[in-house]
C-alpha positions in Angstrom: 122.1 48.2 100.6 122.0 50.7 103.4 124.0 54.2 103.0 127.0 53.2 105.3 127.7 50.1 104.2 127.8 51.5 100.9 130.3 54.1 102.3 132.0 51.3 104.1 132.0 49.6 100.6 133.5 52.7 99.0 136.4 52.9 101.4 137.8 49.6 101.7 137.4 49.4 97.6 139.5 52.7 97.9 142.0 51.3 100.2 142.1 48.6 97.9 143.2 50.4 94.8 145.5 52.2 96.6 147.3 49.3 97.9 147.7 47.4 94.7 148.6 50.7 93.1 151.7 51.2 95.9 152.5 47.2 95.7 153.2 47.3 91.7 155.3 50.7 91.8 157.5 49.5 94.6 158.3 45.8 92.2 158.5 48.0 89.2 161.4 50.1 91.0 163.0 47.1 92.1 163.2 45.0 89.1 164.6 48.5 87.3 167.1 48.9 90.0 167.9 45.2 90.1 167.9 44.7 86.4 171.0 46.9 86.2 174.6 45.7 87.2 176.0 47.4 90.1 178.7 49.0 88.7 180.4 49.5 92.0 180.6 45.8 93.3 180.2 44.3 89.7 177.5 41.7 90.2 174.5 41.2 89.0 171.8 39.9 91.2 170.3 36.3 90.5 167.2 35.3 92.6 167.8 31.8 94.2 165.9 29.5 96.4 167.3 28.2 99.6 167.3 24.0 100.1 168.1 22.4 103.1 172.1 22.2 103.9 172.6 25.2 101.6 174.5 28.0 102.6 175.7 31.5 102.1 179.3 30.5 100.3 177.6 27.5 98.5 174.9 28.7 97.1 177.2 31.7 95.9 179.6 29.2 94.5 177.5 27.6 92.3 176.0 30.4 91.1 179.5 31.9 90.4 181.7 30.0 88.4 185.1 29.2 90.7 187.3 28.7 87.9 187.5 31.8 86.7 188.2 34.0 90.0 188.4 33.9 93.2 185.4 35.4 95.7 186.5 37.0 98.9 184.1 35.8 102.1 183.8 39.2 103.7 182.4 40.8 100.2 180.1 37.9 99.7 179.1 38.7 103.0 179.0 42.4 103.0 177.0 41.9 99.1 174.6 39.4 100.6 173.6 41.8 103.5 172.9 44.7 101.2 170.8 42.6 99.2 169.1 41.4 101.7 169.1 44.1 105.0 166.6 42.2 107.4 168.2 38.4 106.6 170.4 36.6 109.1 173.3 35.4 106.7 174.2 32.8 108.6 170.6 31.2 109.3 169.0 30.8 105.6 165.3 29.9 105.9 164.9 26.1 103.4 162.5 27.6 100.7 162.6 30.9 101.1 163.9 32.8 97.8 166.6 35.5 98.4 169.0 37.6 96.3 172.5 36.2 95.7 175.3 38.5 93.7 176.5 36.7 90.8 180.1 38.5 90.4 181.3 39.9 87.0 184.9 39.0 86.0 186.3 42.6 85.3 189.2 43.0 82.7 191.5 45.1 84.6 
């Protein structure tokens, strides 16, 4: 093998490393910062696949049992968006996996 390629070799197994070493510190952060409840909003978050005709509120009602309490829309909402920044709420792609908040009943 020729000198460049073998410097060409060298740098895209460099960029290589680097990326797979950026990807699994970024999930590791997540799942640490998602494996917590958030304390504020008291839910915790449940990772759900989207089927056709599901929405927002039913996909958040089954998840969350409805007996117990009720959820109101706008925090759904306003929980749903910071889950999920760069997600239209109201146009959920059919089998496309986001982040739901599963609420916590608090004894207050």
């Amino acid at each position: 093998m020729s000198f460049s390629k073998q410097i060409i070799f060298l740098i895209i197994l460099l960029f290589l490393c680097i990326s797979i070493y950026k990807d699994l510190n970024d999930n590791r952060r997540e799942l640490i910062k998602l494996s917590n409840f958030d304390q504020e909003n008291q839910y915790e978050v449940i990772y759900q696949y989207v089927e056709n005709g599901d929405t927002l509120l039913s996909i958040v009602e089954d998840i969350n049992d409805q007996n117990n309490f009720d959820l109101d829309i706008d925090i759904i909402i306003q929980d749903f968006k910071s889950l999920n920044p760069f997600v239209d709420e109201y146009h959920l792609m059919p089998n496309e996996r986001y982040k739901f908040p599963k609420y916590t009943v608090s004894d207050q």
